[in-house]
C-alpha positions as CSV (number, residue, x, y, z in Angstrom):
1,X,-29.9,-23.2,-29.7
2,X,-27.9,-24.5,-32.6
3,X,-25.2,-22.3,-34.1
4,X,-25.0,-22.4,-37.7
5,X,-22.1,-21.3,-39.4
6,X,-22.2,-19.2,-43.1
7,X,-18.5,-19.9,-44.5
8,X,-17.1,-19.4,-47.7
9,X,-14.6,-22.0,-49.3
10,X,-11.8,-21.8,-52.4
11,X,-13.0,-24.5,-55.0
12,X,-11.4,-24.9,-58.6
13,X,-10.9,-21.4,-58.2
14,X,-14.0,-20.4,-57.6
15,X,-15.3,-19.4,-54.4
16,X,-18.5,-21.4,-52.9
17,X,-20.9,-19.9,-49.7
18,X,-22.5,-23.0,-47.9
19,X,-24.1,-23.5,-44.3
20,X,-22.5,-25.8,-41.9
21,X,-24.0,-26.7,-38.7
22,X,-24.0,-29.7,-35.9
23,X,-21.2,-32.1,-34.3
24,X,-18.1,-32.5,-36.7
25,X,-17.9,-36.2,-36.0
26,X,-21.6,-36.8,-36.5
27,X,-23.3,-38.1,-39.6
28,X,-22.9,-35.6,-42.2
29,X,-26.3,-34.8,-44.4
30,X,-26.0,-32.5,-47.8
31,X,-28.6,-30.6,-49.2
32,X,-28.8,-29.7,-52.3
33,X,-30.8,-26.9,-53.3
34,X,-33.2,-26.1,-57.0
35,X,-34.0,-23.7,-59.2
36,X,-34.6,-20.1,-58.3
37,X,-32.8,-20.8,-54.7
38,X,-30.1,-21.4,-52.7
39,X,-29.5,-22.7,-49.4
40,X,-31.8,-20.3,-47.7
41,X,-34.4,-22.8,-48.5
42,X,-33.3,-25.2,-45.9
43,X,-32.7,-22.0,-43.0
44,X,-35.6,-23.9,-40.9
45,X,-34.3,-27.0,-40.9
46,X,-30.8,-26.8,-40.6
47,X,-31.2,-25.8,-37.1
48,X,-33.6,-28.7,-36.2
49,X,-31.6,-31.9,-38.2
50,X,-28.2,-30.6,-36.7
51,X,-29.0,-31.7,-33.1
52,X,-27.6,-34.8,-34.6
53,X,-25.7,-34.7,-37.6
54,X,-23.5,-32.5,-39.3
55,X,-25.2,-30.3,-42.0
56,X,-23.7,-29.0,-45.1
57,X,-25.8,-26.6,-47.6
58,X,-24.0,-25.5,-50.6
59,X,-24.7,-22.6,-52.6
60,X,-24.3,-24.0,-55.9
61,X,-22.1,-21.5,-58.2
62,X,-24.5,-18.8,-60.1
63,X,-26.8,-18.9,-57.4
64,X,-27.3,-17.5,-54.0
65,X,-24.3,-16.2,-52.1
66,X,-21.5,-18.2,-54.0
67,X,-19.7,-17.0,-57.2
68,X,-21.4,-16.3,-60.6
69,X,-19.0,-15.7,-63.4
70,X,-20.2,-14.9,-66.1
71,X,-20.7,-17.6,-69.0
72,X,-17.9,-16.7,-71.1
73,X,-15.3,-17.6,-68.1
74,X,-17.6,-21.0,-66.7
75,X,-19.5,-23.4,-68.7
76,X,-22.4,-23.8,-66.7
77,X,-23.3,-27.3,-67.0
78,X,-24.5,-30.1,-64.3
79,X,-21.6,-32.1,-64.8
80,X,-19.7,-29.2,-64.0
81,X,-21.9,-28.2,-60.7
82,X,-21.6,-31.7,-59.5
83,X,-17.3,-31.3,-59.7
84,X,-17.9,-28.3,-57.9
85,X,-19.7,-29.8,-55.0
86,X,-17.7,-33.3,-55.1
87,X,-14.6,-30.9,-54.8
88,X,-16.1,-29.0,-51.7
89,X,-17.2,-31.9,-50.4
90,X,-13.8,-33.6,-50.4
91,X,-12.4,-29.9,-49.3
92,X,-14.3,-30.5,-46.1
93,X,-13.0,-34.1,-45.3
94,X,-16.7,-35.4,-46.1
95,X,-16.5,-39.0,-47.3
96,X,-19.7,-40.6,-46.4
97,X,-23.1,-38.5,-46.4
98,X,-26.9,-38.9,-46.8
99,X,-27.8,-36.3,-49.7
100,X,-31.3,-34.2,-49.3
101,X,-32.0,-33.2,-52.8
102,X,-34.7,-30.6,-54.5
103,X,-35.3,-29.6,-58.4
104,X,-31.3,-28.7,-60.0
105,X,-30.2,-30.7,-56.7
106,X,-31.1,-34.0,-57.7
107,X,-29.2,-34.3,-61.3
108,X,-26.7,-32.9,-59.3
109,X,-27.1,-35.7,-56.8
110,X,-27.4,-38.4,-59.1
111,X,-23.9,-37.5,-60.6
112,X,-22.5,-37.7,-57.5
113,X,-23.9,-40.6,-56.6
114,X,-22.8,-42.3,-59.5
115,X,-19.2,-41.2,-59.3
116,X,-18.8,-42.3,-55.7
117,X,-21.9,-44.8,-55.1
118,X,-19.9,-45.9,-51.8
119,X,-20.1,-42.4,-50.4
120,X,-23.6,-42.1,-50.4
121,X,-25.5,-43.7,-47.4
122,X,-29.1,-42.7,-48.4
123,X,-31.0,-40.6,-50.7
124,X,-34.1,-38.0,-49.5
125,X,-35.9,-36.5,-52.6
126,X,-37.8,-33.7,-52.2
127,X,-39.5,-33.2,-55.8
128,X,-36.2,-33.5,-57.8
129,X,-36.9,-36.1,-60.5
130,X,-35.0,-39.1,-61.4
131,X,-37.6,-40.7,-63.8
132,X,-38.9,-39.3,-67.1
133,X,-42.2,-39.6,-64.9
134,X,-43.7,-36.9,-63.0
135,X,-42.6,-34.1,-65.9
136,X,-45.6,-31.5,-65.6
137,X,-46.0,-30.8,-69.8
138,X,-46.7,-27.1,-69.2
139,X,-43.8,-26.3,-67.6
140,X,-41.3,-28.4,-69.0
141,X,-42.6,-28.1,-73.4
142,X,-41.4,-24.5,-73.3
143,X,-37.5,-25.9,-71.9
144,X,-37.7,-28.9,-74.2
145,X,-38.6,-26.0,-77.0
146,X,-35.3,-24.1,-75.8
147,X,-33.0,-26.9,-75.6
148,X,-34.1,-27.8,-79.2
149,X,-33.9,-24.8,-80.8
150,X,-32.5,-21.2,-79.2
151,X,-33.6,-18.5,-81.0
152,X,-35.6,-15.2,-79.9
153,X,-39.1,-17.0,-79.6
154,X,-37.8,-20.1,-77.8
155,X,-35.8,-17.9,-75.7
156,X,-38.3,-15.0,-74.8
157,X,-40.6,-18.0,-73.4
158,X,-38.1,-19.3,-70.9
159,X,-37.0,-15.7,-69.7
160,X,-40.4,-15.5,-68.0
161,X,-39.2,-17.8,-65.6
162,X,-36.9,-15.7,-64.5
163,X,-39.7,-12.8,-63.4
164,X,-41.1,-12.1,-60.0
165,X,-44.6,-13.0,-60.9
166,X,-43.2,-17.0,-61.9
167,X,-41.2,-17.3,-59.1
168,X,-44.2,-16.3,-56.6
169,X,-45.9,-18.8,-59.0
170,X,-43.4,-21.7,-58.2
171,X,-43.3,-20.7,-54.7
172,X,-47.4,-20.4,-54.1
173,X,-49.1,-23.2,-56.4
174,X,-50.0,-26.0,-54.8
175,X,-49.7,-24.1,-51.5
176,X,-53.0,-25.0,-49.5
177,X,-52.5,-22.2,-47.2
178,X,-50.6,-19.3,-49.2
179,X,-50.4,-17.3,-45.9
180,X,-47.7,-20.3,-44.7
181,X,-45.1,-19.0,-47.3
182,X,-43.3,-15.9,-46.6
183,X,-42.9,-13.4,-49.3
184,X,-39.5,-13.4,-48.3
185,X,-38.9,-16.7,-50.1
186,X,-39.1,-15.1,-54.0
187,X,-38.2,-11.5,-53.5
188,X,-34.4,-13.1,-51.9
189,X,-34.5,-15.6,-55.0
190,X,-35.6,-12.9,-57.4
191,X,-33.0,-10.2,-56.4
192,X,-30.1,-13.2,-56.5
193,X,-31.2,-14.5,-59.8
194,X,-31.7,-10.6,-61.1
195,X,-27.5,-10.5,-60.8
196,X,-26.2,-8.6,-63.8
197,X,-25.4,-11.2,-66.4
198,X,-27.0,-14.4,-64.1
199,X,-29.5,-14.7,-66.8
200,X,-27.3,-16.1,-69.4
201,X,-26.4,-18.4,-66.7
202,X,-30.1,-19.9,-66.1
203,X,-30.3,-19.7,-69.6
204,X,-27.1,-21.7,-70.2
205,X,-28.7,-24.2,-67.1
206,X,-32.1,-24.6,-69.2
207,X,-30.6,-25.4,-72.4
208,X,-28.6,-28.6,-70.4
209,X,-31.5,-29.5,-68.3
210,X,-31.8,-32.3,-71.1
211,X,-29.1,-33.9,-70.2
212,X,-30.3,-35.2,-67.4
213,X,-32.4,-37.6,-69.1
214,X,-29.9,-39.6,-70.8
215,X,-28.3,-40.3,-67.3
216,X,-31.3,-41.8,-65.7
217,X,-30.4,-45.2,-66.9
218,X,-27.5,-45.0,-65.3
219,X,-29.0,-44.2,-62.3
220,X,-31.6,-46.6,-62.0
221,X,-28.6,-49.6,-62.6
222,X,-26.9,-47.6,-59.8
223,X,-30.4,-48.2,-57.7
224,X,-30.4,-51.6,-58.7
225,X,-26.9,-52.3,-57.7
226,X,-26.4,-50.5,-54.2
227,X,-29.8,-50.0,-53.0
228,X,-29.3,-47.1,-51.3
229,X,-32.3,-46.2,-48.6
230,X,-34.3,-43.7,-50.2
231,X,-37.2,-41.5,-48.9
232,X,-39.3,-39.4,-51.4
233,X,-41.3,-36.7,-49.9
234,X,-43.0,-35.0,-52.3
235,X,-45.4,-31.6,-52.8
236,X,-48.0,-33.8,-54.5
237,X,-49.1,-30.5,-56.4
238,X,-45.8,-29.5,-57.4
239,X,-46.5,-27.7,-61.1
240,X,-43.0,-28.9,-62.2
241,X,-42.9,-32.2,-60.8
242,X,-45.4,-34.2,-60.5
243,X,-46.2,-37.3,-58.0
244,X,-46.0,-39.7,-60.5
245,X,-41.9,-38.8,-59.9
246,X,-42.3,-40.0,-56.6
247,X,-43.8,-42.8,-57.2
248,X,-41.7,-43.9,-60.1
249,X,-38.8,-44.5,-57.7
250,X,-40.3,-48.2,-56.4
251,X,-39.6,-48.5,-59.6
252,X,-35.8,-49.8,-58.9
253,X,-36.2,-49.5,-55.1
254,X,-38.9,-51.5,-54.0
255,X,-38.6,-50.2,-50.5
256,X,-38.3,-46.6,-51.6
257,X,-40.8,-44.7,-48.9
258,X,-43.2,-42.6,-50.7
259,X,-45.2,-40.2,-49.3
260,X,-47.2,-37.2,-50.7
261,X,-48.1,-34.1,-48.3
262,X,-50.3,-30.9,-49.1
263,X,-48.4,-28.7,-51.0
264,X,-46.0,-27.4,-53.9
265,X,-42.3,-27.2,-55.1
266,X,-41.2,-26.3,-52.1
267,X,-42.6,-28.2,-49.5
268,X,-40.1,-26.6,-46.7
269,X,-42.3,-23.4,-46.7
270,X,-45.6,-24.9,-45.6
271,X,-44.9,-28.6,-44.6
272,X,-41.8,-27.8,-42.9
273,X,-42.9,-29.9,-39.5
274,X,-43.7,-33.5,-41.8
275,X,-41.5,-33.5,-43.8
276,X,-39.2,-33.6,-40.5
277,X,-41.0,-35.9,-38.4
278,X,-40.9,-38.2,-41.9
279,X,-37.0,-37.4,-42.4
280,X,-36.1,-38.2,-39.1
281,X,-37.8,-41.4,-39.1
282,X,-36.1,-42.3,-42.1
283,X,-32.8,-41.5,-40.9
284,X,-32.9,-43.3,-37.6
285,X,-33.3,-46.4,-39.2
């Protein structure tokens, strides 16, 4: 049985929860969690990937177990998330990792990437988008809407997300076999997200999603330039992102692997077993 440690570490200030399993002097793998979540999403496979390298799940701040202050003392951002987690990561003496990323965690990712391409040995996507391809329209117009204009309309729309009923939603669509994902999954994210004042902080998340569009050229010069391995495993009826995000990464990486499985957002909850076989494939190359 693998032991997998919960610890808690002093960042800019502001204190971070992440999971740590596996050998210290193995190959060290991030994952990087999405929207509603946290690192509970990966509690199944920690324990499975850290019979061989050394795991680290952050909690990313204003989400699951690490700090959320309130939007008047942090200025939630993605550039700022991504400091956060470089800062952890050089905290923890952690110079050269493969990054897992999903939903927030790929702009996240990308950042990080691009800030330290030389740290990054290879790149696993799990439905976190790097290409204006693979948007799904009805989920993304209303956040587009927001980031354009805030007022009480735009607003009131994007505050559904934040309900039980869409987070089930997230959690269940796409799912060929709903009885696979355990209610567990969105009543933890809901009660997390329900954190007096955390609203203004998904809010604040929303309105900069936006951002990450102007960085994608970036990124795909960055693809060009380093090649990095990637691996896209992807929910191919995601209702966020769609395949065409998987597929758009050949795009710059002609021998990006692509493969679409059964299933929705997050693919952990009911293709837990493939997308492992397919990850550890990938990484023994």
């Amino acid at each position: 049985m693998v032991d997998v440690h919960h610890r808690y570490a002093m960042v800019h200030g502001r204190r971070l929860f992440y999971r740590e399993a596996g050998p210290p002097n193995a190959p060290t793998l991030v994952l990087l969690h999405g929207y509603p979540t946290s690192s509970f999403m990966f509690r199944h496979l920690i324990p499975d990937l850290a019979r061989d390298y050394r795991v680290i799940a952050p909690d990313h701040l204003g989400f699951g177990l690490s700090d959320a202050p309130p939007v008047e003392e942090f200025d939630y951002t993605f550039d700022a998330l991504a400091g956060l987690t470089a800062a952890l990561l050089e905290h923890l003496r952690v110079t050269h990792y493969t990054m897992y990323v999903q939903d927030y965690g790929a702009p996240i990712g990308w950042r990080l990437a691009l800030r330290d391409p030389g740290a990054v040995t290879a790149i696993i996507s799990q439905n976190g988008n790097g290409y204006e391809a693979g948007f799904v329209p009805e989920f993304w117009e209303p956040i587009w809407a927001y980031h354009r204009e805030q007022n009480p309309e735009t607003e009131k729309v994007v505050r559904q997300a934040f309900t039980p009923e869409a987070i089930r939603w997230q959690y269940l669509t796409g799912v060929p076999d709903e009885t696979l994902v355990s209610p567990d999954t969105w009543h933890h994210d809901y009660a997390l997200i329900s954190r007096p004042g955390n609203d203004r902080v998904q809010l604040a998340l929303f309105r900069d999603y936006a951002s990450n569009i102007p960085l994608y050229g970036r990124l795909h010069e960055y693809f060009r330039a380093h090649r990095p391995p990637l691996l896209a495993v992807w929910g191919k009826d995601d209702p966020v992102f769609g395949p065409e995000g998987a597929r758009a990464f050949a795009q710059d990486l002609p021998d990006a692997q692509v493969h679409l499985l059964e299933g929705g957002h997050f693919l952990l909850e009911s293709a837990l077993d493939k997308v492992i076989r397919l990850m550890r494939a990938f990484l023994d190359r």
